[in-house]
PAKE-449730 format. One line per field, with one value per residue (C-alpha): residue in three letters; chain; x, z, y. Coordinates in nm, 4 decimals, m for minus. Layout:
BEGIN
residu = (ALA	...)
chaine = (A	...)
x = (X	...)
z = (Z	...)
y = (Y	...)
! end
This chain:
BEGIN
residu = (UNK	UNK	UNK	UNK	UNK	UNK	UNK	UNK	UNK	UNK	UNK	UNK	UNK	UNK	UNK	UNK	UNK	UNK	UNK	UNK	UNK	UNK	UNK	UNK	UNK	UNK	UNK	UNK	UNK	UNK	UNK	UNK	UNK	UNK	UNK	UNK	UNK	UNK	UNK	UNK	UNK	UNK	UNK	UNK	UNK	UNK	UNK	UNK	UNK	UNK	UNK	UNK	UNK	UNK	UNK	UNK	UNK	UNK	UNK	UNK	UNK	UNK	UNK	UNK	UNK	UNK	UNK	UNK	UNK	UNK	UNK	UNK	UNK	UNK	UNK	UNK	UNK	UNK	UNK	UNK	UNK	UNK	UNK	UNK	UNK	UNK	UNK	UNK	UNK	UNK	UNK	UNK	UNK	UNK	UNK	UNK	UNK	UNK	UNK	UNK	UNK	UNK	UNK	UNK	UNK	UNK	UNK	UNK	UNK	UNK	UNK	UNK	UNK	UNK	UNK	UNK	UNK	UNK	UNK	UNK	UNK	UNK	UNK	UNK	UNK	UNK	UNK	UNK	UNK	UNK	UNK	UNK	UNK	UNK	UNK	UNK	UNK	UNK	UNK	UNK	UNK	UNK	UNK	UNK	UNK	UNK	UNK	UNK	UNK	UNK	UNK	UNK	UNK	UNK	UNK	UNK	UNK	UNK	UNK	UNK	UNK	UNK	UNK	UNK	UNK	UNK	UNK	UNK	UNK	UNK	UNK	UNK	UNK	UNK	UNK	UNK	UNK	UNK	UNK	UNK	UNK	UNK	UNK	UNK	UNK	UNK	UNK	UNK	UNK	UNK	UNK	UNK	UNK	UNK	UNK	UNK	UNK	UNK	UNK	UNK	UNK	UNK	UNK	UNK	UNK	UNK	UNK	UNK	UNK	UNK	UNK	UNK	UNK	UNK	UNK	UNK	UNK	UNK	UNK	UNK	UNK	UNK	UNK	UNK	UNK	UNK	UNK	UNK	UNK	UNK	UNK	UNK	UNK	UNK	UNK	UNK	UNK	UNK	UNK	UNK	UNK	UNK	UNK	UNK	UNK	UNK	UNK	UNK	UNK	UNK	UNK	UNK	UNK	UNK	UNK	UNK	UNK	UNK	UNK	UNK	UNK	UNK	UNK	UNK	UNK	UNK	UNK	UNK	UNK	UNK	UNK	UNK	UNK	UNK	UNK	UNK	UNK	UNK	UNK	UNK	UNK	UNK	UNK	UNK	UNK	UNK	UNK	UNK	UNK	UNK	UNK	UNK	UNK	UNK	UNK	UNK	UNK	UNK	UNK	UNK	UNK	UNK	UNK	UNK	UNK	UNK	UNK	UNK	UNK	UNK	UNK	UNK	UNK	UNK	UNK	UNK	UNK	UNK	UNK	UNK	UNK	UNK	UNK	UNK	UNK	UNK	UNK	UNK	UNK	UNK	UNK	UNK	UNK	UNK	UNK	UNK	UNK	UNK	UNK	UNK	UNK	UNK	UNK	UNK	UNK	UNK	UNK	UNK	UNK	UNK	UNK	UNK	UNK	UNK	UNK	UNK	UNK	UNK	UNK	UNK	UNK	UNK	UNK	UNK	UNK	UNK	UNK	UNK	UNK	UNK	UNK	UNK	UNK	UNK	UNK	UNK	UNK)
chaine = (A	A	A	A	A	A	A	A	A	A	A	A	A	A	A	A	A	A	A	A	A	A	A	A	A	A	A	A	A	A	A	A	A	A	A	A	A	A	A	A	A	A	A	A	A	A	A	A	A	A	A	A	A	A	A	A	A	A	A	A	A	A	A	A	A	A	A	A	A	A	A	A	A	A	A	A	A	A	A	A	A	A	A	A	A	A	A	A	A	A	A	A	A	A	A	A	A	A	A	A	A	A	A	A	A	A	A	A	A	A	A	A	A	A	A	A	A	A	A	A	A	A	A	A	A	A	A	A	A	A	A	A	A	A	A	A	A	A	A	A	A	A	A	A	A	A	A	A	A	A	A	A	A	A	A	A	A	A	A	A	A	A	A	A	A	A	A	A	A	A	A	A	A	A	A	A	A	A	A	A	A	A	A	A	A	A	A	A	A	A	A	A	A	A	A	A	A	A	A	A	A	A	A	A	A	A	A	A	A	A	A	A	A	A	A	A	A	A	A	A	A	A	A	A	A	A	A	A	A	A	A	A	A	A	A	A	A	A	A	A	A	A	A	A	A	A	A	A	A	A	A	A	A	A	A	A	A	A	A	A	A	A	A	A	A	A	A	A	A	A	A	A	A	A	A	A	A	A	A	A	A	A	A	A	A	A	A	A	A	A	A	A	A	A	A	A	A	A	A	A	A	A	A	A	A	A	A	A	A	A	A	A	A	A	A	A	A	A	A	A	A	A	A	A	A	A	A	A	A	A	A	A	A	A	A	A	A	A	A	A	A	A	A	A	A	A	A	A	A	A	A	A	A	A	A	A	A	A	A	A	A	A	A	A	A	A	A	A	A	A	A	A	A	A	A	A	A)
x = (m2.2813	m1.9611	m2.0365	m1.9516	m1.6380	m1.6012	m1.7135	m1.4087	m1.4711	m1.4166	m1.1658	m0.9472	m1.0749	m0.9794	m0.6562	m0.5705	m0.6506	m0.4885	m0.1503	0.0253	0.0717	0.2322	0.5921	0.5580	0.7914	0.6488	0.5138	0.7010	0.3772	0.1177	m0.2478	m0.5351	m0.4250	m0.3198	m0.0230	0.2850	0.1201	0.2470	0.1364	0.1373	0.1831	0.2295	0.3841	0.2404	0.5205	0.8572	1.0121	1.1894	0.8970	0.7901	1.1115	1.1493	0.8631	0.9867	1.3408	1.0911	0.8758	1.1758	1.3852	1.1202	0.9445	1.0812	1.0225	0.8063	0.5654	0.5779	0.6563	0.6495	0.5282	0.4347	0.5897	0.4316	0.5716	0.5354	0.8958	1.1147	1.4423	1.2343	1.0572	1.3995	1.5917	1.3034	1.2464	1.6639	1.5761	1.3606	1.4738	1.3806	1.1394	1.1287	0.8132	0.6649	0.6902	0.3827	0.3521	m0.0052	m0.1547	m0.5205	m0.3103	m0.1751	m0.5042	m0.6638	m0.4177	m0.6033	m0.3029	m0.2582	m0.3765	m0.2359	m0.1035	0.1313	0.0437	0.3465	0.2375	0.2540	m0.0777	m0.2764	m0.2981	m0.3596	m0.7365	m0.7820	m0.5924	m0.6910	m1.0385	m0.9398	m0.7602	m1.0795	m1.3293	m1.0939	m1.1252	m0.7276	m0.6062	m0.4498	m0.1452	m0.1970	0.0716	m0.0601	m0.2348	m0.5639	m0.6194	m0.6034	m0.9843	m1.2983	m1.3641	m1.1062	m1.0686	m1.4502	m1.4228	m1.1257	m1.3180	m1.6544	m1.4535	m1.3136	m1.6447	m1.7505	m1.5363	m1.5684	m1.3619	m1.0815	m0.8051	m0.7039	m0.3915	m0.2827	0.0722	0.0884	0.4270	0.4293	0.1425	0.3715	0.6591	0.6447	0.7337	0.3827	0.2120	0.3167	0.2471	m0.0659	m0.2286	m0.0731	m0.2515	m0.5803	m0.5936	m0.5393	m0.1823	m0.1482	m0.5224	m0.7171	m0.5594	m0.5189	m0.2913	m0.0467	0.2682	0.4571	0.6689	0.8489	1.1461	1.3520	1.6811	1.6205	1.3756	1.3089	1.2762	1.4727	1.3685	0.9660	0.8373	0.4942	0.5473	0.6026	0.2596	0.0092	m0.2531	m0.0691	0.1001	m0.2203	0.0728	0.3243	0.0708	m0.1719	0.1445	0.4169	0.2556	m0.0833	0.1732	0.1453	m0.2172	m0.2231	m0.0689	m0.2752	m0.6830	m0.5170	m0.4006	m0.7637	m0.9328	m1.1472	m1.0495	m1.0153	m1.3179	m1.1495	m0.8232	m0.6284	m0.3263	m0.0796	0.1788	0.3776	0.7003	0.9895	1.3026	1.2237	1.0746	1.0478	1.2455	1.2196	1.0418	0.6724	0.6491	0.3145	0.3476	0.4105	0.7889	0.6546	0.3479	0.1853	m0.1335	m0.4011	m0.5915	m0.9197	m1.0609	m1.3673	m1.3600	m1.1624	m0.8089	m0.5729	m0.3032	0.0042	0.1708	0.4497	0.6151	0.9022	1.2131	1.4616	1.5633	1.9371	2.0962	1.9831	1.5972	1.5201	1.3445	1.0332	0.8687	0.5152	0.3817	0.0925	0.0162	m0.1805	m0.3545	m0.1834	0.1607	0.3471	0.4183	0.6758	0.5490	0.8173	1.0612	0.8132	0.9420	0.6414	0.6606	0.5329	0.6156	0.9083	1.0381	1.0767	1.0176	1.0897	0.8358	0.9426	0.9654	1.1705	1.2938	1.1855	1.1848	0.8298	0.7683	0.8895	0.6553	0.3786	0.4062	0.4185	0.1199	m0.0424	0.0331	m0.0922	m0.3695	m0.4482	m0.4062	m0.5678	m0.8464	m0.7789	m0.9088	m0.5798	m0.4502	m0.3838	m0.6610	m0.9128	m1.0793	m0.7583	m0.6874	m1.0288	m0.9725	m0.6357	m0.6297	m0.9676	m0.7694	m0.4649	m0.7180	m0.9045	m0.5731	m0.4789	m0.7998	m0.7675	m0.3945	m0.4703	m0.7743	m0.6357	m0.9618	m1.1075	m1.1964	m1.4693	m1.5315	m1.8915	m1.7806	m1.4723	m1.5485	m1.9125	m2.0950	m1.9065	m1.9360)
z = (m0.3462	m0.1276	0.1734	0.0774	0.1512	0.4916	0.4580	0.4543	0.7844	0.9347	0.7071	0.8720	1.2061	1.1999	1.0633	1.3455	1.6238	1.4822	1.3233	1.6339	1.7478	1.4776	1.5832	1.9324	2.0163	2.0046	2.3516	2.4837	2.6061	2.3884	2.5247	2.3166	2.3673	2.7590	2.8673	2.7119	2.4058	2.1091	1.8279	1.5151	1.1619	0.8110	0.4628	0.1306	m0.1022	m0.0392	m0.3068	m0.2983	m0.1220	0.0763	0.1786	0.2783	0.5188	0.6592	0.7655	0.8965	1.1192	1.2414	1.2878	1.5098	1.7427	1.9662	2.0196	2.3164	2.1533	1.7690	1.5607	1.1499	1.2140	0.8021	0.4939	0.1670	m0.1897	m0.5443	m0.5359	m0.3353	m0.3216	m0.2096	0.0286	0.1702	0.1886	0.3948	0.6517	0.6996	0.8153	1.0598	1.4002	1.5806	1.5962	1.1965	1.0236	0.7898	0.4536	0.2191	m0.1542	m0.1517	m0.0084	0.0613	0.3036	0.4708	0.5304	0.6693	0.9639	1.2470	1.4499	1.2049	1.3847	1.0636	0.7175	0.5155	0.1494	m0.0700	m0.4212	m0.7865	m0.8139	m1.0126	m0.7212	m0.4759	m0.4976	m0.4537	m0.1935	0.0444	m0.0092	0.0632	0.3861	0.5193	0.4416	0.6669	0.9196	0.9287	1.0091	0.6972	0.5995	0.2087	m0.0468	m0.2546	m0.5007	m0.3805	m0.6875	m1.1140	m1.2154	m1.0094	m0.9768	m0.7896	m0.6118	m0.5137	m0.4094	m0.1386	0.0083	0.0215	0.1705	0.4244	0.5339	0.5097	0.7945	1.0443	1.2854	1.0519	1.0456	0.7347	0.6081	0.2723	0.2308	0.2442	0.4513	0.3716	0.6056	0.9347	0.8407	1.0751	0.8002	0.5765	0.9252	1.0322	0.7301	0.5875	0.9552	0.9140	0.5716	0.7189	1.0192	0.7876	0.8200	0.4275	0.3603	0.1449	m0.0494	m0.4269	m0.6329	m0.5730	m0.8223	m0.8094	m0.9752	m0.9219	m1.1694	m1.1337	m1.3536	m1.4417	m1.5169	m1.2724	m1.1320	m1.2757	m1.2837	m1.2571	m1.5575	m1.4403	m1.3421	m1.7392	m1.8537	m1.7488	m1.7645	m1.4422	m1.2884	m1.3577	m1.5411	m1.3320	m1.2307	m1.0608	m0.9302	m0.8464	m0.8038	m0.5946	m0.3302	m0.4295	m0.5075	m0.1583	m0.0067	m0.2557	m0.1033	0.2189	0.1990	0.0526	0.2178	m0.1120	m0.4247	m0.7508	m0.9718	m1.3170	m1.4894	m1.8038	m1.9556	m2.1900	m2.1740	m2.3320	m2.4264	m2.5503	m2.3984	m2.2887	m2.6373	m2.5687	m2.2911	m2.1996	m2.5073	m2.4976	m2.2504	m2.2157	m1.9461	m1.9714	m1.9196	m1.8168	m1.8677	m1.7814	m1.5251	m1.4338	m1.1619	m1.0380	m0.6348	m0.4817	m0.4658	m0.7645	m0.6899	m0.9576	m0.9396	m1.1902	m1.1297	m1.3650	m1.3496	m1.5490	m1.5428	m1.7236	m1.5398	m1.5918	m1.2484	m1.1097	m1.2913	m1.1089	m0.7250	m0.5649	m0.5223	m0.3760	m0.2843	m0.2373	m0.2762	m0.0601	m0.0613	0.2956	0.1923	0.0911	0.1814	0.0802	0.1941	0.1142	0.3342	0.5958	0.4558	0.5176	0.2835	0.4326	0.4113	0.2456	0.5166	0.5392	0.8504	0.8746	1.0828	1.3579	1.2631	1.3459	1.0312	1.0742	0.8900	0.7552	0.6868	1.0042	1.1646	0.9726	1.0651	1.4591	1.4071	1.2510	1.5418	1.7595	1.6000	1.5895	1.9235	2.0822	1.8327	1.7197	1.3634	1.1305	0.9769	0.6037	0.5884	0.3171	0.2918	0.2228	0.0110	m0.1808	m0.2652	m0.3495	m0.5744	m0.7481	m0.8534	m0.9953	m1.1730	m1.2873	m1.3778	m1.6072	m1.7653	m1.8707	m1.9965	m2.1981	m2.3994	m2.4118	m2.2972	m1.9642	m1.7104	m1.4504	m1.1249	m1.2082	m1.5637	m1.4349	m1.0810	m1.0439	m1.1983	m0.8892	m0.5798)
y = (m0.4021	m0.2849	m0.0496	0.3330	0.4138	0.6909	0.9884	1.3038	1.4265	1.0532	0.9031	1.2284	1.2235	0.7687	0.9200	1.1092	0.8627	0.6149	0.7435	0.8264	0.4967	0.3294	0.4531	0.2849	m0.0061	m0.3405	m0.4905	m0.7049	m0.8717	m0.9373	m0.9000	m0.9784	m1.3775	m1.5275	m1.3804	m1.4678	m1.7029	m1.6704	m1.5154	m1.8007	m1.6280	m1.7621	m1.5917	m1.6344	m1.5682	m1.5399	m1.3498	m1.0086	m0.8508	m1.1154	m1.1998	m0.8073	m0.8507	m1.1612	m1.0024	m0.6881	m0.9215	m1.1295	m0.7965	m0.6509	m0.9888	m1.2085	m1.5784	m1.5288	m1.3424	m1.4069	m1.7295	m1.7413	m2.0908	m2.1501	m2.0312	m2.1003	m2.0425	m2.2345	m2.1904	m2.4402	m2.2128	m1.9121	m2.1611	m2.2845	m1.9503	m1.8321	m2.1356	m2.1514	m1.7551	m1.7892	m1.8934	m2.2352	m2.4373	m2.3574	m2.3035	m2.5771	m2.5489	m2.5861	m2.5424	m2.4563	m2.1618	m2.3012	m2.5330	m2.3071	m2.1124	m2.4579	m2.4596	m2.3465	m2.2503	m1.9519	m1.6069	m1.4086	m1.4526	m1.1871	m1.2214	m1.0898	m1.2404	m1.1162	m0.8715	m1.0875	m1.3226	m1.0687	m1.0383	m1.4759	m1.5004	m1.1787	m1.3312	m1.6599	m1.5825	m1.3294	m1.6491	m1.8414	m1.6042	m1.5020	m1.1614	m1.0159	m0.8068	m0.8414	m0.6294	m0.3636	m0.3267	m0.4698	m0.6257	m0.5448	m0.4482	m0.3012	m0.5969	m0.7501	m0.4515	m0.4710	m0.8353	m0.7887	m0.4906	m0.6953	m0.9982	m0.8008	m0.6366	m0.9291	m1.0709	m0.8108	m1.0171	m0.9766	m0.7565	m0.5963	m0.4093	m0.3218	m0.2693	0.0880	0.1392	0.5696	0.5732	0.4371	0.7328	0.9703	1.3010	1.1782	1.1438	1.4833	1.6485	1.5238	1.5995	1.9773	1.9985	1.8504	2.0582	2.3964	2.4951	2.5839	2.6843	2.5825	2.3036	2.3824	2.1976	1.8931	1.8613	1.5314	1.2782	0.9116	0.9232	0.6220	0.5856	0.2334	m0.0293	m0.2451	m0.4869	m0.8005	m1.0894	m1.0918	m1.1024	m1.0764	m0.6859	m0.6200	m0.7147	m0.4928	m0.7951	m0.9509	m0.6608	m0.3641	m0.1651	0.0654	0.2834	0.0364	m0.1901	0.0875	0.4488	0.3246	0.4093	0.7843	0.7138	0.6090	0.9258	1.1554	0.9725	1.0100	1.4006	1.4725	1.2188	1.0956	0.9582	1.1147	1.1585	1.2790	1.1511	1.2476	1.1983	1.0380	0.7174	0.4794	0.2805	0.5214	0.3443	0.0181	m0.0813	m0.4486	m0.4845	m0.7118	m0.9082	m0.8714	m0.5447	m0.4478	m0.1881	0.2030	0.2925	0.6556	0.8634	1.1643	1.2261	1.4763	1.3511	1.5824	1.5203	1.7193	2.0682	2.0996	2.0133	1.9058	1.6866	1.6700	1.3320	1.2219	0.8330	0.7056	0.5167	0.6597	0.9840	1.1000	1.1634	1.4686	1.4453	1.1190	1.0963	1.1302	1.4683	1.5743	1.9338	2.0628	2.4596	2.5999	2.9905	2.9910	2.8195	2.4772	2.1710	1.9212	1.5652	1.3992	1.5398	1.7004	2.0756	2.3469	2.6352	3.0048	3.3535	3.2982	3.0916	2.7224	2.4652	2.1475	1.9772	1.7393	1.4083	1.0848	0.9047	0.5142	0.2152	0.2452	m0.0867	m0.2446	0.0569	m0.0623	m0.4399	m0.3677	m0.1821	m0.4349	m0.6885	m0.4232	m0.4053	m0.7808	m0.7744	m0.4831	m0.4568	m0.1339	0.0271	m0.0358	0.2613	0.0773	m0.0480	m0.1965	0.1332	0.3219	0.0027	0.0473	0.4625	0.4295	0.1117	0.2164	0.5909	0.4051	0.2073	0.5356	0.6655	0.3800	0.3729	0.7559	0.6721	0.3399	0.5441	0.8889	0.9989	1.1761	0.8758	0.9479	0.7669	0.7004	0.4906	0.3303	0.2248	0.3318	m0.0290	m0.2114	0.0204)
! end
C-alpha cells in the first residue's frame, strides 16, 4: 500500500518554503559533492522532449559543475543528434536504458520517454538508487501510477521530480500562494480551457492511442491537472463529462484518443471545476485560460491578473523559462537535499485526477476517487 498523500495544510505550507527558490541562478559551485566535482547525468530519450531538456540543462550548467556524460535512445539519429550537442568530453552512447542505470558514475538520469514507458523506467532508475527528473505523466493506470510513487518512497535517498515546469513560473507561483493565503476568499469555482488550433504532435504515433499515450487528458492536460491539486492542495474526488473524435476522425489511421471533450471535476469542500480541451479552435477561440472565483474576487493564473472591486492587479512576477527554472532546481535539490517542489506527491494527485477524469469521459458516467484510484492507494 502507497503512503497517503500530505495532508492540505502541509502540501501548502511545503509549497511555500520551497517555491521561492526555484528562480535563483544556478551555483556556480556545487556543494553536496567536494568542491568543484562534477555533477555526472544521463538522458533517457532523446526525442522532441527529451531533446528540449537536453538544450535546457546544457543552456543553464557549465563544464565545471555539470556533464551529460550518457545519452540513451532506441533511436540512433536521436542518439547522435544529441551526443554531437553536448560539449566535450561527449557522453557515451547506449541503446539500452538498464545500461545506462548500471553505470555507477551516474548521480541523475532525465527520463523523456513515450508514457507507456514512463512507469518501468522511473522505477528502474529509484531501485538503482539514481536521482530522478522523470516526464509527466507518472504513468497510464493506478497502477503504474501507484508503482512510481511506492518506488520512490521506497528510495528515500532519491530525488524525485515529475516534469511539471508551471510549478518553476514565477506568475503560477505568485498566484496560487495569493489564493492559498486568502486574497480572493473562499475559493468557489475554477473555469478553464486548453484550445489548441491543431493536432499535434507529428510524428509520434504513440500519443494517438490512448493505450500508450493515457489519451490527451492523462498525457497533455495533467499539466492543468497539476496546477488545479496544487491551487486546492488535494485531488479531485468526482468527475463528469463528455468526449470524443469530431475532426480528427482517423487521423491519423487508427486514432484512439479524444480530439476534445468536456470536464466537471469536484475537490473537497465542494468546488467545481469546468475544464474544456480540444484541438481545433479557430483563431481567436484557441489558448489557455484558468480562473478561479472567489466570494472575495478573481484570479487569472495564467497571466498572474487578480480580479477585485472592479479593479484589476497584476501581481509581480518575472516571466522565466519554466523549464530551465525547473531543472536548476532540481540540481539544487540533488545537491542541497532539499524537498523538490514537483515532486512524486504532486506527481501522484495530479496523474491519479487525469486518470479519474478519463475514466468519467470514456463511460459517460460520474467517476469517484474511492472506485477509480481507491483499490491501489
Amino acid at each position: 500500500m502507497a503512503e497517503a498523500p500530505l495532508s492540505r495544510r502541509d502540501f501548502v505550507k511545503t509549497t511555500a518554503l520551497v517555491a521561492a527558490p526555484a528562480l535563483a541562478g544556478f551555483p556556480a559551485i556545487l556543494v553536496g559533492k567536494e568542491v568543484g566535482q562534477q555533477l555526472q547525468v544521463g538522458f533517457i530519450g532523446v526525442g522532441g522532449r527529451g531533446s528540449s531538456l537536453l538544450a535546457a540543462v546544457n543552456n543553464n550548467v557549465s563544464a565545471s559543475n555539470v556533464r551529460v556524460a550518457a545519452i540513451c535512445d532506441i533511436d540512433p539519429g536521436n542518439r547522435q543528434k544529441a551526443i554531437d550537442r553536448c560539449p566535450s568530453p561527449k557522453p557515451d552512447g547506449l541503446e539500452d536504458y538498464r545500461k545506462l542505470l548500471e553505470r555507477k558514475d551516474l548521480d541523475a538520469v532525465f527520463i523523456a520517454t513515450p508514457v507507456y514507458l514512463h512507469s518501468e523506467m522511473a522505477r528502474a532508475a529509484c531501485a538503482a538508487g539514481k536521482n530522478v527528473y522523470c516526464e509527466k505523466p507518472l504513468g497510464r493506470t493506478p497502477e503504474e501510477v501507484t508503482a512510481v510513487y511506492q518506488a520512490v518512497k521506497a528510495a528515500p535517498n532519491v530525488k524525485f521530480q515529475v516534469g511539471f515546469q508551471w510549478r518553476y513560473q514565477e506568475v503560477y507561483q505568485r498566484s496560487v500562494e495569493l489564493v492559498q493565503q486568502g486574497g480572493i476568499g473562499k475559493v468557489l469555482f475554477i473555469k478553464a480551457q486548453r484550445h489548441g488550433t491543431g493536432d499535434l504532435p507529428r510524428g509520434t504515433p504513440w500519443y494517438f492511442q490512448r493505450d500508450l499515450s493515457g489519451d490527451i487528458i492523462v498525457e497533455q492536460a495533467v499539466h492543468e491537472m497539476n496546477v488545479f491539486c496544487w491551487l486546492m492542495g488535494d485531488h479531485a474526488v468526482r468527475a463528469a463529462g463528455l468526449g470524443g473524435i469530431n475532426r480528427y476522425v482517423d487521423t491519423p489511421p487508427g486514432r484512439t484518443v479524444m480530439d476534445h471533450y468536456s470536464l466537471s471535476l469536484e475537490f473537497p469542500q465542494g468546488v467545481r471545476l469546468a475544464y474544456s480541451h480540444c484541438f481545433f479552435a479557430p483563431k481567436g477561440f484557441d489558448g489557455l485560460s484558468q480562473h478561479v472565483y472567489g466570494d472575495k474576487g478573481g484570479i487569472d493564473l495564467v497571466d498572474g491578473v487578480l480580479h477585485q472591486d472592479g479593479k484589476e492587479t497584476r501581481l509581480d512576477a518575472n516571466r522565466v523559462d519554466a523549464t530551465e527554472a525547473g531543472i536548476r532546481d532540481f540540481f539544487r535539490c540533488v545537491h542541497e537535499d532539499r524537498k523538490v517542489l514537483a515532486d512524486v506527491e504532486a506527481g501522484y494527485r495530479a496523474t491519479m485526477t487525469a486518470i479519474l477524469g478519463r475514466t468519467a469521459l470514456h463511460t459517460g458516467s460520474v467517476a469517484t476517487w474511492e472506485g477509480v484510484v481507491g483499490k491501489t492507494a
